[in-house]
N, C-alpha and C positions, 0 to 999 in steps of 0.2 A: 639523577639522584644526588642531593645534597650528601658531602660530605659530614663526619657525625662531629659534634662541638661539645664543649665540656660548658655550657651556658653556668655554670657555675662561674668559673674563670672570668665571665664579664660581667659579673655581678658586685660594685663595690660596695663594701660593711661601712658604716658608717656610725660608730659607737656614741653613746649617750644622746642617739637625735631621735623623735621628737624632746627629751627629757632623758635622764639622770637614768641608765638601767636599760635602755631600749638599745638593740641593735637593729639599727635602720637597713634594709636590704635594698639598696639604691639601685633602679634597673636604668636609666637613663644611663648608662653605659654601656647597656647592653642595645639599647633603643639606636644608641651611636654609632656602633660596630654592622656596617651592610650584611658582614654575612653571619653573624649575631642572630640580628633579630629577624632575617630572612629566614634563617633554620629555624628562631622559634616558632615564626607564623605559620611556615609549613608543616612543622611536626602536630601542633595543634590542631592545625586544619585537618592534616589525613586523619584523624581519629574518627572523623564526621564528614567528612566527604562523602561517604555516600548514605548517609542517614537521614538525606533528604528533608534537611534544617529550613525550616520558612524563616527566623528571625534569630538575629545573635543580638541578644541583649546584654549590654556593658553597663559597667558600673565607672562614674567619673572620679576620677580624669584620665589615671592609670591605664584603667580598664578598658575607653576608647581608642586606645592605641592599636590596643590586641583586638579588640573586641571588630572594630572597622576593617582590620586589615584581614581579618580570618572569614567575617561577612560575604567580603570581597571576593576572595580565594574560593569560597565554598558556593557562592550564587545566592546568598539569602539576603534578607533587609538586615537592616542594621538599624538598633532601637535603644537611646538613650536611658539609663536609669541619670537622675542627678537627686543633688540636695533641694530639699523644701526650697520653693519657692523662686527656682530655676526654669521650667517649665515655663513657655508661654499660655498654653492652653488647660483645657482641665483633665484634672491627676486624680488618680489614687494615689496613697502615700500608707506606709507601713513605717514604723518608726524601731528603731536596735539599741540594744545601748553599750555605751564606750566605757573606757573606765574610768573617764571623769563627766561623764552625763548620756545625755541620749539622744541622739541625731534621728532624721526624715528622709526617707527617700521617696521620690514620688517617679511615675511612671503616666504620661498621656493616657488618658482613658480608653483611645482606640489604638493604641500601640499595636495590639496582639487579637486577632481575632480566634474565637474558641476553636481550639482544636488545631490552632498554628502548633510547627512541632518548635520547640525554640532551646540553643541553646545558648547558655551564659557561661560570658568572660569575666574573669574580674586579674588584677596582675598578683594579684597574693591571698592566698589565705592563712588567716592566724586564727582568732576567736569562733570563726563564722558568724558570728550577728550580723553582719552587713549581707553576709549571701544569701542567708535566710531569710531576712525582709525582702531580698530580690526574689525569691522564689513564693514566698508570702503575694509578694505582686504579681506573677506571673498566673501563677494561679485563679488569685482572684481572676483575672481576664482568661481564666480558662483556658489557659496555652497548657501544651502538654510538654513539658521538658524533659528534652532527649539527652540532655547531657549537662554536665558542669565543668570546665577548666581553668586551670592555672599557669601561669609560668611559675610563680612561687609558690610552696606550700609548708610553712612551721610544723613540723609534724606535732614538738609537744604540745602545741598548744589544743591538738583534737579538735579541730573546728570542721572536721572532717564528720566529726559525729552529729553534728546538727544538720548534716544532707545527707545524712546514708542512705535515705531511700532513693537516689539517684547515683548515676554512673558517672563517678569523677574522675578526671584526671588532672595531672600536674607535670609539670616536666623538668622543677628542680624540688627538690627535698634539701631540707635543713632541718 
């Protein structure tokens, strides 16, 4: 049994980054710290260990991090979401929008076969537009998602409410 970590503590703020108003929650210190980010992977993963996950779908770059190592832990595949036109092969793509325009993600067409159980990583949620184009894809490919998580989760910004019909978790709040 892991001892329990305040993953708060390894999280550094980084004010006015990307722009003027943003508090950046810089996890690459936490990503640095061995037994950091060993507790975060493993607290994520027991959530789903036995929920019998065919595929963990991450969201780049972030979200590979977590998304790989909890694949790992948990026995599933590991299944990239990226930006338009990152993919070598052929994609669906759902597109979100940001608050200075609107970005693509696209997902391999045979990522996910109907009725995979799959769940998604991403390292933060703020707005949810990005998690929801991910689930927008998964769908489309008929995956049935058993879950969603985080390491970060902004609470005011409610991006919580654009996946409520799914069972999330997070395991730092701000």
């Amino acid at each position: 049994m892991t001892k329990k970590l305040d993953l708060k503590k390894c999280i550094r703020n980084i004010p006015d980054f990307p722009k003027a108003g943003i508090l950046f929650r810089d996890i690459t210190t936490l990503l640095k710290n061995k037994n950091a980010f060993k507790y975060a992977v493993e607290e994520l993963a027991k959530k789903f260990k036995n929920k019998k996950i065919d595929k963990v779908v991450a969201v780049e770059a972030r979200g590979f991090i977590l998304g790989a190592a909890i694949a790992y832990k948990i026995g599933a595949g590991f299944i990239p979401i990226r930006k338009k036109g990152k993919l070598p092969w052929k994609t669906n793509s759902a597109s979100y929008k940001l608050e200075y325009g609107i970005d693509i993600l696209e997902l391999h067409q045979d990522a996910i076969e109907p009725n995979d159980k799959v769940l998604i990583i991403d390292d933060l949620l703020a707005t949810g537009g990005t998690i929801k184009a991910v689930t927008d894809l998964v769908k489309e490919l008929q995956g049935k998602i058993s879950g969603i998580a985080f390491l970060i989760e902004l609470t005011d910004l409610k991006g919580r409410d654009k996946i409520k019909d799914y069972p999330v978790c997070s395991l730092i709040k701000y």
